[in-house]
N, C-alpha and C positions, 0 to 999 in steps of 0.2 A: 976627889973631884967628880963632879956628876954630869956624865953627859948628854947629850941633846937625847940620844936613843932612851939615857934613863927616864928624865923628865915626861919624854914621851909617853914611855908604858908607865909610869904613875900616874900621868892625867889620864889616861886610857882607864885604869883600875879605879880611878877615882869616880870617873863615870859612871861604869858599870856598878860602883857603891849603892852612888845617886841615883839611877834608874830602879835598881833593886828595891831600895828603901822605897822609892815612888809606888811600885808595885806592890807593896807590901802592904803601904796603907792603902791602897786600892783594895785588895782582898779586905783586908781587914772592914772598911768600910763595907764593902756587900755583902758580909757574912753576918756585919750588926744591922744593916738595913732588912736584912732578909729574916731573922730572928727577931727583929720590931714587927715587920708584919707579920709572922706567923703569932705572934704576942695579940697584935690589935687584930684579926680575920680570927681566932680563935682554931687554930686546924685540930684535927683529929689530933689524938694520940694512943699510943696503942698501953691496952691494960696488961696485965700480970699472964691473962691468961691469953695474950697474942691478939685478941680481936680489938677492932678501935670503939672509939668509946667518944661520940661530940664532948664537948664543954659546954659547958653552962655558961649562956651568957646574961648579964644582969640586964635588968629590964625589957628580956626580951618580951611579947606577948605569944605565949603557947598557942599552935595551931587549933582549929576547929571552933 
């Protein structure tokens, strides 16, 4: 027999699941929105030998 106290802390737990999980795809979603724009802004990246190095972006027109 399950009492009111159990029921209780199971919906409690249940909760904290559902928020969890909320949260989760919340991270999740800002770390693929944040890796789409460093994809389309083209950010530096660093070479073999530690210094960074632009990307190439196509179509761009070369200064001067």
């Amino acid at each position: 027999m399950t009492t009111f106290q159990e029921v209780t802390l199971r919906g409690e737990a249940a909760e904290r699941r559902r928020l969890d999980e909320i949260e989760a795809a919340r991270q999740k979603r800002i770390r693929w929105e944040a890796a789409m724009e460093e994809a389309r802004v083209g950010t530096p990246r660093r070479t073999a030998s530690g210094t960074s190095k632009p990307r190439k972006r196509h179509g761009a027109t070369p200064p001067g």
